[in-house]
N, CA, C and O atoms as a DFTB+ gen file, in Angstrom:
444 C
 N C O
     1  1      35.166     -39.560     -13.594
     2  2      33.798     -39.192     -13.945
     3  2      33.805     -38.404     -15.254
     4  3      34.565     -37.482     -15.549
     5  1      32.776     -38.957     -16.020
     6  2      32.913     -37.841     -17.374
     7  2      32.523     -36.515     -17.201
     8  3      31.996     -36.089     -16.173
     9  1      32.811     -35.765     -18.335
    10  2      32.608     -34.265     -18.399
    11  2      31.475     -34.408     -18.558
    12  3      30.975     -35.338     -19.191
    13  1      30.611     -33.110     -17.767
    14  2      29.066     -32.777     -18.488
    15  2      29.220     -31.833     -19.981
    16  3      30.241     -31.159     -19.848
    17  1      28.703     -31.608     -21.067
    18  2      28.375     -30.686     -21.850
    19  2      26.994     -30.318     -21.511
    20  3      26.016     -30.669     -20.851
    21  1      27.491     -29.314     -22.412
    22  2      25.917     -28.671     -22.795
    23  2      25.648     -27.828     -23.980
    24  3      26.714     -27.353     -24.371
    25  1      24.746     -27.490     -24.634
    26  2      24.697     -26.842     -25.808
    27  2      22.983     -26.190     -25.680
    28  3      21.987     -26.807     -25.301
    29  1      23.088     -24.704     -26.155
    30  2      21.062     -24.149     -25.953
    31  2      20.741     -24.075     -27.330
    32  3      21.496     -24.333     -28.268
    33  1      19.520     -23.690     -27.380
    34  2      19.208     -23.235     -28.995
    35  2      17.836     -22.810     -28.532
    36  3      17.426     -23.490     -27.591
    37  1      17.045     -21.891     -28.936
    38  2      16.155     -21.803     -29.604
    39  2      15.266     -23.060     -30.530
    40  3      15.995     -23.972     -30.920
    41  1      14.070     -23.153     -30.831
    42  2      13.106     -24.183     -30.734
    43  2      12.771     -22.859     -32.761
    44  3      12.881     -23.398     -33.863
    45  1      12.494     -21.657     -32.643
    46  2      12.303     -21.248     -33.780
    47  2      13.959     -20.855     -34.098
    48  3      13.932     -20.844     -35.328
    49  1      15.049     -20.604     -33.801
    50  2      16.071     -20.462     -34.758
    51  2      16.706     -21.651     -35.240
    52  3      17.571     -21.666     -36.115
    53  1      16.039     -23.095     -34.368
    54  2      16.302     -24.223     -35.884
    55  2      15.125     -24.587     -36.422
    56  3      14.789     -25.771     -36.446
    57  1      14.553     -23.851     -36.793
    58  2      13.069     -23.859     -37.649
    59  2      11.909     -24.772     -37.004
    60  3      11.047     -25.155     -37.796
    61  1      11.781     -25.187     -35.575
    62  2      10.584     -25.973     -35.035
    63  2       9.911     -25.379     -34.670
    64  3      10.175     -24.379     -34.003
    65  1       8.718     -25.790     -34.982
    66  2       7.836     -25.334     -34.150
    67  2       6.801     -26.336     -33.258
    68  3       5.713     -26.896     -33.388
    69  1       7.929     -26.170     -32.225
    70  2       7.482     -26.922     -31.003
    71  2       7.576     -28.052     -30.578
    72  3       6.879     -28.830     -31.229
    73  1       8.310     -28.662     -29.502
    74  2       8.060     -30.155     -29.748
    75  2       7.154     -30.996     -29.697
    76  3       6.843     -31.645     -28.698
    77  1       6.562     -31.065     -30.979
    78  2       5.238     -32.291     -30.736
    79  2       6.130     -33.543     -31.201
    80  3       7.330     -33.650     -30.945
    81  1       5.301     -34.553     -31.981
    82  2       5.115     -35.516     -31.723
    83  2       6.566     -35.888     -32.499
    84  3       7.565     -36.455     -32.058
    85  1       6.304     -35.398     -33.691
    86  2       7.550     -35.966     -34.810
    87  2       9.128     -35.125     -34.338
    88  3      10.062     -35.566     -35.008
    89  1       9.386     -34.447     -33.713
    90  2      10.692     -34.022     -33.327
    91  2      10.725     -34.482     -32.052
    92  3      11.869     -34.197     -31.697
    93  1      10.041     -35.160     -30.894
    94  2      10.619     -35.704     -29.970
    95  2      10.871     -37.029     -30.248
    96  3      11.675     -37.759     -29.668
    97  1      10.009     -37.351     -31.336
    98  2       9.968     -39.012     -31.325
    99  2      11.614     -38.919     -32.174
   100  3      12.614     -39.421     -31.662
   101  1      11.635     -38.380     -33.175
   102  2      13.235     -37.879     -33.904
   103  2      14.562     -37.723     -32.800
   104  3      15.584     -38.396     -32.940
   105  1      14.403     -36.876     -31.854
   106  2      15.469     -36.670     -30.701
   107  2      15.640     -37.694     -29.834
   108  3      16.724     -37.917     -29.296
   109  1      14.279     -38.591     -29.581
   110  2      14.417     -39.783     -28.540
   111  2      15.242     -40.632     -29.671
   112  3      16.445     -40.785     -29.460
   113  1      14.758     -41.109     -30.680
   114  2      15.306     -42.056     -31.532
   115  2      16.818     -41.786     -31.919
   116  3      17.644     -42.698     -31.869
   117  1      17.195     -40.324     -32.359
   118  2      18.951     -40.339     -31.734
   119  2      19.137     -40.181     -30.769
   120  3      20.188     -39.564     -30.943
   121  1      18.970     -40.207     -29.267
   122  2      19.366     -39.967     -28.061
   123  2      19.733     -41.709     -27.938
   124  3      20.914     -42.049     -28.014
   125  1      18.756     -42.650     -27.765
   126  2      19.051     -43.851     -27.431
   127  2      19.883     -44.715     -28.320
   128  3      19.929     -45.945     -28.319
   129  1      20.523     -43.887     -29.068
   130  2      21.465     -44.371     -29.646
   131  2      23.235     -44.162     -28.499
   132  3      24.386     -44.308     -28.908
   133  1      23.020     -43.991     -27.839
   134  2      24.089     -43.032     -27.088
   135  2      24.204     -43.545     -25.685
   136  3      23.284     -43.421     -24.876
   137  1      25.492     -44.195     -25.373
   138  2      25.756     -44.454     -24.132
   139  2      25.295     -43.468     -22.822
   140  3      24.848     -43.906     -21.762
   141  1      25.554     -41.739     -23.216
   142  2      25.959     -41.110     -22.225
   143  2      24.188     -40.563     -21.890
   144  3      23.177     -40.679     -22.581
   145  1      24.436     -39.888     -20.387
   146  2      22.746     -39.322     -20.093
   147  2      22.649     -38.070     -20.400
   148  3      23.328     -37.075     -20.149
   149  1      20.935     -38.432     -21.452
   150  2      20.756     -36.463     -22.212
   151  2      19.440     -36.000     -21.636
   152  3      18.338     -36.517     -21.449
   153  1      19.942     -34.927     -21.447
   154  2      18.591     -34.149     -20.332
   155  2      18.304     -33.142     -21.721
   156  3      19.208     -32.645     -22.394
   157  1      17.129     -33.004     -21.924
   158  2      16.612     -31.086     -22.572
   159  2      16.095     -30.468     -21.395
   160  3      15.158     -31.157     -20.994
   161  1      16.281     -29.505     -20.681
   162  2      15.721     -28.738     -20.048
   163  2      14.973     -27.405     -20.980
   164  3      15.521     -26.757     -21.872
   165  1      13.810     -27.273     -20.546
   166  2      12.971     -25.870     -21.170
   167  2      12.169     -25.234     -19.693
   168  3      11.709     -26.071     -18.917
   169  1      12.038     -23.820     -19.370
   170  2      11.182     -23.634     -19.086
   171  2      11.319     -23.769     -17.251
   172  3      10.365     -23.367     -16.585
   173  1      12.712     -24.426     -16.454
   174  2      12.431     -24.912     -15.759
   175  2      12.386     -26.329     -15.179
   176  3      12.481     -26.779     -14.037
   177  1      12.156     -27.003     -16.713
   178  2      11.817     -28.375     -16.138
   179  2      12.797     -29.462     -17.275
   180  3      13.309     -29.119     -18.341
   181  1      12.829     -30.834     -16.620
   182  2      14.028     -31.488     -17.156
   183  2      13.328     -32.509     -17.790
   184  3      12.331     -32.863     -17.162
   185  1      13.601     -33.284     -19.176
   186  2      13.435     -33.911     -19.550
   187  2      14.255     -34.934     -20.142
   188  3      15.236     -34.521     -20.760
   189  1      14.045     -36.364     -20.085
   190  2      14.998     -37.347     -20.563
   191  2      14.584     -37.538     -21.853
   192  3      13.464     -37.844     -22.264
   193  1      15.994     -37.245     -22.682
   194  2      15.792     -37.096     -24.270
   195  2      15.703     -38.306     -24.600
   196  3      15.605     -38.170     -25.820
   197  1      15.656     -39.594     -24.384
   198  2      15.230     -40.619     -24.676
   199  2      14.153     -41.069     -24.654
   200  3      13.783     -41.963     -25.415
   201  1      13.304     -40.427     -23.601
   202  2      12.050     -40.024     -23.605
   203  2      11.015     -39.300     -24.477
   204  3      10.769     -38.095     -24.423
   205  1      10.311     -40.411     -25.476
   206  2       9.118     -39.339     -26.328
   207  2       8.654     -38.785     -25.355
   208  3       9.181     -37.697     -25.123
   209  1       7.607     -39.190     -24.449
   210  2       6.651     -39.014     -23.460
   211  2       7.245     -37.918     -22.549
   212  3       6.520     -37.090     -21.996
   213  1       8.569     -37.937     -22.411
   214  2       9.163     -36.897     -21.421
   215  2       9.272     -35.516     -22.231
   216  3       8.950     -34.355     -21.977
   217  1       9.804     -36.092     -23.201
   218  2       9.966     -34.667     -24.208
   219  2       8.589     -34.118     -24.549
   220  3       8.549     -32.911     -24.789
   221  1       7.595     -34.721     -24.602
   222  2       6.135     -34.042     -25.351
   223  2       5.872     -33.308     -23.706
   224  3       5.181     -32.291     -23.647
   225  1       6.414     -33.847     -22.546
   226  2       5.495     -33.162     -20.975
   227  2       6.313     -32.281     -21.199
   228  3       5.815     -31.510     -20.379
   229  1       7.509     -31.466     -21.775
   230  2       8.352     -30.315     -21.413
   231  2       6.836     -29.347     -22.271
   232  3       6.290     -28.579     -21.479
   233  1       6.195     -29.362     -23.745
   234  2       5.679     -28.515     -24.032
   235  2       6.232     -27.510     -24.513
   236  3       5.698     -26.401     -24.472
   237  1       7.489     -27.749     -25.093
   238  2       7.699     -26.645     -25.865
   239  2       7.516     -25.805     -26.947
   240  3       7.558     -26.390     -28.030
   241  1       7.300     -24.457     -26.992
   242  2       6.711     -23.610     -28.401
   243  2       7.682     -23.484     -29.021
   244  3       8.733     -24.024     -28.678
   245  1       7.565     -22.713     -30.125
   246  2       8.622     -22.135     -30.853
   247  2       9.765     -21.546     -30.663
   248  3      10.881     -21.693     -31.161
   249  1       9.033     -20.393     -29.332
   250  2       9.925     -19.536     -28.443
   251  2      10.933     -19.930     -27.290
   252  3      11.741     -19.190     -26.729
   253  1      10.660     -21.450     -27.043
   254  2      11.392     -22.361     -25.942
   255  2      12.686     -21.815     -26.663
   256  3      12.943     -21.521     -27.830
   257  1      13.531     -21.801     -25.241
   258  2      15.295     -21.967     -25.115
   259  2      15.085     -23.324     -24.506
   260  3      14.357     -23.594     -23.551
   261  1      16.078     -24.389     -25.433
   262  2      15.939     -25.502     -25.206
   263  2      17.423     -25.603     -24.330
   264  3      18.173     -24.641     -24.494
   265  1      17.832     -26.549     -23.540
   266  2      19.447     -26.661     -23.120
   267  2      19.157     -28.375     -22.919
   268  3      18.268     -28.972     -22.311
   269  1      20.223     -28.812     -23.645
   270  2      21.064     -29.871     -23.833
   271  2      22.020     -29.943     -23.108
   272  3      22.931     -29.116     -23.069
   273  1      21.902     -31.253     -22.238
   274  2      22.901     -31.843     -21.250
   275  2      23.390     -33.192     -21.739
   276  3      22.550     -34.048     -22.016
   277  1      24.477     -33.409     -21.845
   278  2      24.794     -34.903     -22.393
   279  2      25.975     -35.123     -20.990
   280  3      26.847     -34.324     -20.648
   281  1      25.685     -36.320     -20.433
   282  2      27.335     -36.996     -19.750
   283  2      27.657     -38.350     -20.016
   284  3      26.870     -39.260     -20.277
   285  1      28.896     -38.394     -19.922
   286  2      29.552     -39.773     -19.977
   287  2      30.867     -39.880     -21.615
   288  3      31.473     -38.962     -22.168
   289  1      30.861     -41.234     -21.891
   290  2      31.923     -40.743     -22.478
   291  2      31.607     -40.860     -23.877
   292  3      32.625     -41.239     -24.456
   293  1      30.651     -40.703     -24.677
   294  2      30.340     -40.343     -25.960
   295  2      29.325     -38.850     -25.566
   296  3      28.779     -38.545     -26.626
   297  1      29.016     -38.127     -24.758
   298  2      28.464     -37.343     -24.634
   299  2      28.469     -35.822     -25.708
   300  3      27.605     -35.055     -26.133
   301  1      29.630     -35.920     -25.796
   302  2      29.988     -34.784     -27.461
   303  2      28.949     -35.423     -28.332
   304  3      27.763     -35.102     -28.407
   305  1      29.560     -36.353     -28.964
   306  2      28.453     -37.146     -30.027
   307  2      27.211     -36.851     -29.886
   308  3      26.556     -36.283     -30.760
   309  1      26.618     -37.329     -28.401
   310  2      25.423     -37.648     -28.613
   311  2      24.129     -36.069     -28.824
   312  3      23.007     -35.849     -29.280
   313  1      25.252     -35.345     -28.141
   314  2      24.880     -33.350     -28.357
   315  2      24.987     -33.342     -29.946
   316  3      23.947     -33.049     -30.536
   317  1      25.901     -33.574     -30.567
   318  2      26.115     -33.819     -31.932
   319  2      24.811     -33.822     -33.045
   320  3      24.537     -33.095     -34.000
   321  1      24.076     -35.145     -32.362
   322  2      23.560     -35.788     -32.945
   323  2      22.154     -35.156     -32.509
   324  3      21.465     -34.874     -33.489
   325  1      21.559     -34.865     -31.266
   326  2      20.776     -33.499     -31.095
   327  2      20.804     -32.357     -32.036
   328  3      19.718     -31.904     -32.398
   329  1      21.835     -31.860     -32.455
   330  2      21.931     -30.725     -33.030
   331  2      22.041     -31.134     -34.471
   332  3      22.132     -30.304     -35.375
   333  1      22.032     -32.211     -34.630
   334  2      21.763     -32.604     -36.128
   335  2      20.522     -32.649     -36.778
   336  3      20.187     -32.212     -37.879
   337  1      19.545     -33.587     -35.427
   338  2      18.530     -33.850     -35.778
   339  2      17.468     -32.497     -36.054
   340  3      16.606     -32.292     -36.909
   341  1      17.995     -31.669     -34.855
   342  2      16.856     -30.105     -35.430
   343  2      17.487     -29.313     -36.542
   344  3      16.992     -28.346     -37.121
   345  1      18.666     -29.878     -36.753
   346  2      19.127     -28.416     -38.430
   347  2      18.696     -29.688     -39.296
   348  3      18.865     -29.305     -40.454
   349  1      18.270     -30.883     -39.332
   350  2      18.384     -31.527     -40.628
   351  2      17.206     -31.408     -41.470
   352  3      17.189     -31.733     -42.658
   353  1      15.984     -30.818     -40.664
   354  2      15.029     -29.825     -41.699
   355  2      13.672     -31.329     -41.459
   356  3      12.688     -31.391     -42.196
   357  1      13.888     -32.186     -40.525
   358  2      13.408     -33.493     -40.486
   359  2      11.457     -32.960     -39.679
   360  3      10.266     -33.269     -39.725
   361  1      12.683     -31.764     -38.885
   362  2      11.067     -31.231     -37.630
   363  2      10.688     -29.940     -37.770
   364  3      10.375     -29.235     -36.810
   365  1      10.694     -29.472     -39.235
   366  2      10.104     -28.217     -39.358
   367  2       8.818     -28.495     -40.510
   368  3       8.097     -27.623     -40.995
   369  1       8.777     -29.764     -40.746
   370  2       7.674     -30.178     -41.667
   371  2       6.013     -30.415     -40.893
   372  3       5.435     -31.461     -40.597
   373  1       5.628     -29.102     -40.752
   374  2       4.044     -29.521     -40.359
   375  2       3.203     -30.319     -40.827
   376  3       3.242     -30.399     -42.055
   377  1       2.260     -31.107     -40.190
   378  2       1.614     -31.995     -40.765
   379  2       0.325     -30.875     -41.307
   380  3      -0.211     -29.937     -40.717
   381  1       0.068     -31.584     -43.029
   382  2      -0.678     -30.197     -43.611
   383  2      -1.951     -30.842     -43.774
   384  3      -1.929     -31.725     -44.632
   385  1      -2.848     -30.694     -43.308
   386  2      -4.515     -31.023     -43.103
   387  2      -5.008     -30.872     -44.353
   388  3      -4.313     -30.409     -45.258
   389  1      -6.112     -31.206     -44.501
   390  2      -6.090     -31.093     -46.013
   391  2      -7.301     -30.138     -46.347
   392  3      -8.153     -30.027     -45.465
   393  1      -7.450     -29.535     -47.358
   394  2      -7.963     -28.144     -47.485
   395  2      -9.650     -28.821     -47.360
   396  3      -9.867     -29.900     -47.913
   397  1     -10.676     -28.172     -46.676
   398  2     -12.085     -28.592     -46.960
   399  2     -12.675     -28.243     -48.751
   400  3     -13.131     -29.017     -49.592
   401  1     -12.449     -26.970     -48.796
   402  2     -12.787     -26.674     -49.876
   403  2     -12.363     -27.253     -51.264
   404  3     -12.616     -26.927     -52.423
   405  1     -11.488     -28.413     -50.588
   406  2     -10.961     -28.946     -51.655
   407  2     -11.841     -30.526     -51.511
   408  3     -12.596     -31.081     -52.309
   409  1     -11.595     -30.736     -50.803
   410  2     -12.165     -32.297     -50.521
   411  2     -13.049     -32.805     -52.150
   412  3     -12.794     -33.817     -52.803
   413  1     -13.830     -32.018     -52.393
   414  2     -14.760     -32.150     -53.576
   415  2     -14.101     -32.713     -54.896
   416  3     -14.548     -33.546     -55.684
   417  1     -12.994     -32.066     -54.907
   418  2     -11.844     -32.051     -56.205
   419  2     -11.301     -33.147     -55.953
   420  3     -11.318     -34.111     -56.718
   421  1     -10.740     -33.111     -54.804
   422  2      -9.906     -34.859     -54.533
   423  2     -10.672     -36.039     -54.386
   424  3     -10.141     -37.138     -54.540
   425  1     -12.190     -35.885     -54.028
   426  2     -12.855     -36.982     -54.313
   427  2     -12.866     -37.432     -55.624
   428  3     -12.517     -38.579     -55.902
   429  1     -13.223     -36.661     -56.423
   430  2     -13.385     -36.703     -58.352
   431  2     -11.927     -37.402     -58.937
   432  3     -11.822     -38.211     -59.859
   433  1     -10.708     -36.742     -57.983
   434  2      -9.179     -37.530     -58.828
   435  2      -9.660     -38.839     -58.339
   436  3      -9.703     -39.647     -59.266
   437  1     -10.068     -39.373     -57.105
   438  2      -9.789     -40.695     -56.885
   439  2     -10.788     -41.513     -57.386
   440  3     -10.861     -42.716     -57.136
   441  1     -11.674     -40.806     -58.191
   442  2     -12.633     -41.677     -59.104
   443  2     -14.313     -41.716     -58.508
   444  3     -15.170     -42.355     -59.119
């Protein structure tokens, strides 16, 4: 039987804030790259990192302690590749709304 790992982190000491949409869809998309099974637990509750939909029901803030479970026999890797995806700076990019007070100005650039 393979080894379990595991690895925690913090949700703000790799600069997220929170898992919405674009860092679970990021963690599912390297998770299913990966033979072995990856759980995030937050909070209590378990989620399959291959799972967008599972990862957005955990709800995690900034302040989440996240824990990473990988088993089987690429399971290093696939923790690896978790911990890549939140330092690679991919899920700390908020989506930036666009200013009202501006709207006026950007109508005029686009003619």
């Amino acid at each position: 039987m393979a080894e379990t790992l595991s690895w925690s982190t913090t949700l703000a000491g790799a600069g997220v804030a929170g898992l919405h949409l674009r860092p679970a869809s990021l963690l599912a998309q390297a998770a299913v790259r990966y033979s072995a099974e990856i759980q995030i637990e937050c909070g209590g509750h378990r989620a399959n990192a291959k799972s967008v939909l599972s990862i957005l029901v955990l709800g995690a803030t900034p302040e989440a302690v996240l824990r990473f479970t990988a088993q089987g026999d690429d399971a290093e890797a696939a923790l690896a590749a978790m911990r890549a995806v939140l330092a690679s700076g991919a899920c700390t990019h908020a989506h930036r709304h666009p200013d009202p007070r501006r709207l006026g100005q950007d109508r005029e650039l686009l003619g």
